[in-house]
Each structure stands twice: as structure tokens, then as C-alpha cells.
C-alpha positions in Angstrom: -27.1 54.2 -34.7 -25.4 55.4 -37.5 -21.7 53.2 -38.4 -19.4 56.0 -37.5 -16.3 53.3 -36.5 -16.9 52.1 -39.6 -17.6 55.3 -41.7 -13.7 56.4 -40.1 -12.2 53.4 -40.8 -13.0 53.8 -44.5 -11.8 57.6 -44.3 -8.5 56.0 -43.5 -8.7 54.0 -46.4 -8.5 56.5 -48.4 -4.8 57.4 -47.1 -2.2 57.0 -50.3 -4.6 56.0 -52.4 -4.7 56.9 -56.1 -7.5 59.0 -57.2 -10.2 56.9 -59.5 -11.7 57.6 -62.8 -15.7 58.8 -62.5 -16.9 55.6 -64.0 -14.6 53.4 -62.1 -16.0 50.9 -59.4 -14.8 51.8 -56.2 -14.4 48.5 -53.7 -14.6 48.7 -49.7 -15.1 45.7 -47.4 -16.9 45.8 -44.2 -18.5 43.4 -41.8 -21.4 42.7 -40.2 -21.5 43.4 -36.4 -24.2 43.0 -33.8 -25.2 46.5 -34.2 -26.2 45.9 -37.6 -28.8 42.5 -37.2 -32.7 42.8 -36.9 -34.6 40.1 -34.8 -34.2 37.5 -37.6 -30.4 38.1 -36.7 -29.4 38.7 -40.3 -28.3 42.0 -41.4 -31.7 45.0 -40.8 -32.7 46.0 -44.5 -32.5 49.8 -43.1 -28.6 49.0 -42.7 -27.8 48.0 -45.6 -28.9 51.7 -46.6 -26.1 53.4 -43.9 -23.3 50.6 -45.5 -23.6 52.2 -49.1 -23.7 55.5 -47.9 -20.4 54.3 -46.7 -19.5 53.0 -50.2 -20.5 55.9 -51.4 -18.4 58.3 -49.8 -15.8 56.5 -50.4 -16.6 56.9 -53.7 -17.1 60.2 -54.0 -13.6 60.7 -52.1 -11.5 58.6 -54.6 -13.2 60.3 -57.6 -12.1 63.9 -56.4 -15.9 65.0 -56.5 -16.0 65.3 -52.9 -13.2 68.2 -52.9 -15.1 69.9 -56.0 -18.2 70.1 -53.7 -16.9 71.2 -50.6 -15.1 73.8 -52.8 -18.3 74.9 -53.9 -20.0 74.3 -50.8 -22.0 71.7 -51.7 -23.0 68.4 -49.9 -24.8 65.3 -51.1 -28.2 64.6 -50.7 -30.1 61.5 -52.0 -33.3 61.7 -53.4 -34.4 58.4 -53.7 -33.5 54.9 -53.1 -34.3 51.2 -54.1 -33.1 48.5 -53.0 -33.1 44.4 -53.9 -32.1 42.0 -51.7 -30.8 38.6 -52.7 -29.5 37.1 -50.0 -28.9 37.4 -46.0 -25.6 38.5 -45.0 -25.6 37.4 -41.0 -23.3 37.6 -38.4 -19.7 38.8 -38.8 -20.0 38.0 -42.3 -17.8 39.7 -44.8 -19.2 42.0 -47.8 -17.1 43.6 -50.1 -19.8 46.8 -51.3 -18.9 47.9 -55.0 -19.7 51.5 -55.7 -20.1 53.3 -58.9 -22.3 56.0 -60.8 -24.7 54.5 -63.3 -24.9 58.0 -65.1 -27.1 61.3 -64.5 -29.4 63.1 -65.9 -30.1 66.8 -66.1 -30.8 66.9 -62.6 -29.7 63.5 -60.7 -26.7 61.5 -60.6 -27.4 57.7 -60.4 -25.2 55.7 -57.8 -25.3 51.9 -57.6 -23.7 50.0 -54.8 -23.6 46.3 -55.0 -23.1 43.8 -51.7 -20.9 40.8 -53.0 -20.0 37.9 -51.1 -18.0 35.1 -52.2 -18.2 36.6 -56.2 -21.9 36.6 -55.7 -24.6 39.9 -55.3 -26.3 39.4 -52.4 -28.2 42.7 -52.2 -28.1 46.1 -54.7 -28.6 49.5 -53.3 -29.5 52.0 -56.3 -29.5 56.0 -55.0 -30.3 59.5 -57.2 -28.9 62.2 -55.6 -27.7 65.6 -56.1 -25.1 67.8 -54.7 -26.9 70.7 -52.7 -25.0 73.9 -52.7 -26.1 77.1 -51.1 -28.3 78.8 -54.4 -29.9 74.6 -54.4 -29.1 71.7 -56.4 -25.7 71.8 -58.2 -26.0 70.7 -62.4 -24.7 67.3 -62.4 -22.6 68.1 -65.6 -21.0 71.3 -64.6 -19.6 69.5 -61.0 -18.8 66.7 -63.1 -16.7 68.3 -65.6 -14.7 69.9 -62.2 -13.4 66.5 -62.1 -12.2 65.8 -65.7 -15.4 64.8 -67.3 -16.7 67.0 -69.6 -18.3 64.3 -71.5 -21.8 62.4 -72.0 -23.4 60.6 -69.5 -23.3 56.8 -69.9 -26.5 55.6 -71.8 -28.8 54.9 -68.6 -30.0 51.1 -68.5 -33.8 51.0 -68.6 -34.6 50.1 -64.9 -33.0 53.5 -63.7 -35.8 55.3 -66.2 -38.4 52.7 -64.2 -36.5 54.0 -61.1 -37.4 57.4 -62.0 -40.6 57.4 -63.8 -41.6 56.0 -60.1 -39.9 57.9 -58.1 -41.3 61.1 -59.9 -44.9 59.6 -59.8 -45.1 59.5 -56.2 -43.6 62.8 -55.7 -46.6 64.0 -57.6 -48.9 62.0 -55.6 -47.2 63.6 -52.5 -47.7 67.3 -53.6 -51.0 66.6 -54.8 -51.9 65.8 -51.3 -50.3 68.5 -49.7 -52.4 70.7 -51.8 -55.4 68.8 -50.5 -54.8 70.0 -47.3 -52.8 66.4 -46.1 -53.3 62.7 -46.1 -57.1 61.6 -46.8 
């Protein structure tokens, strides 16, 4: 089940508080319920997908790009996602997930969101996304420069290219078997 409670709790956050630059790291802290453990009663790996899309929202709210999508009926969608997991976060724990956009590209805007406990990264959630609007995906520059940032992306670190490169691949792999007429 999907955090709602939690997902409202950080909407009211975001009451009063001052709007962020785009490459600013957003901070939220949430804990970990009973809701959110697998049978190894640490925190499911699937979760840790529905915390940053908490993060994330959050994000996007305290940056202003939220508004400048719904204004142009736009919503996000992610693409892809990776994640690395360092350590278990168990049982009413504390995380405090940091949010923040790596850069974009002509198509995809790169989100990282990392899970820090006790001024350690326990687990990194990477996302590329775009912002669907109703003639399909929005140019990640245009929306961007709706929000006061006309300029350059951020020079991309080389694991998002890795990120990318596989992501791509298996897209192509994907089609390529839908054209085969399915799955061998």
C-alpha cells in the first residue's frame, strides 16, 4: 500500500516554507513503520522506491516546478530507476531522504534521492523522468527555465551516462521483442 499518511504529512511540510533553488538538496525525514518491512523485518527494497517518490515531490513542490507543470498540465512520470542499498534501515528507524536533480538531458531529468542515517548513506535511489503533458513529454529545458533556470545543465557524473546507456539498451531489447511477436 502506497504511504499516503506519510505522502500528506510531507504536503504539510511544505506550509511557510521558502521556495528552493533547482539544484538545491531538499531534506524530509520519515520513519519506518510496520507497513514498510519485508519478512527479514528490515525496510522492503520496493519501499524504499514509494519513500523517494515522497522526497521527490517534495522536491518538486519547493522548487516551484510542480506549479509550472500543473500549469501546463503536465505530471511526472519516471522512466527508470536504480537503486543501491548500503545498509538496513529496520523498525521505527529514522531516515532523513535528501533529494535533488543530478541534471537532464535533452529528454530526461535525473533525480537522486539519498537515505541518511546518523550522517551516513544507507541506500541511493537514482530516477530519470519526464514531465508528461497532454501533446507527450515536456523539454526538460523549456519547464526548467519556467522556474528561473535558463541555464546549462550540470555536467552529468559518469554513472548517470552508465544509467542511461543501460536503461536505453534494454528498451531496445524490449521493442525488439515486441516486434518478434513477444517473449521467446
Amino acid at each position: 500500500m502506497y504511504p499516503w499518511l506519510r505522502l500528506i504529512g510531507a504536503g504539510f511540510s511544505l506550509i511557510g516554507a521558502p521556495k528552493v533553488g533547482l539544484l538545491s538538496t531538499t531534506r524530509i525525514m520519515l520513519r519506518a513503520w510496520p507497513n514498510d518491512l519485508d519478512i527479514n523485518l528490515h525496510v522492503n527494497n520496493g519501499r524504499y522506491l514509494s519513500l523517494a517518490d515522497i522526497g521527490r515531490i517534495h522536491w518538486f513542490s519547493l522548487t516551484g516546478l510542480l506549479r509550472v507543470a500543473r500549469r501546463a498540465r503536465a505530471f511526472p512520470v519516471v522512466g527508470d530507476a536504480i537503486a543501491k542499498f548500503r545498509r538496513d534501515m529496520r523498525l521505527f528507524e529514522s531516515v532523513e531522504i535528501q533529494t535533488r536533480l543530478v541534471g537532464w538531458d535533452q529528454r530526461w531529468g535525473y533525480i537522486e534521492h539519498r537515505f541518511v542515517r546518523r550522517g551516513r548513506v544507507i541506500g541511493v535511489v537514482l530516477i530519470r523522468g519526464v514531465f508528461k503533458g497532454p501533446d507527450g513529454p515536456l523539454d526538460p529545458a523549456v519547464l526548467l527555465a519556467a522556474v528561473g533556470h535558463p541555464g546549462q545543465s550540470p555536467q552529468l557524473p559518469p554513472w548517470v551516462g552508465w544509467f542511461r546507456d543501460s536503461s536505453e539498451s534494454l528498451s531496445q531489447t524490449l521493442r525488439e521483442e515486441e516486434r518478434a511477436g513477444g517473449i521467446a
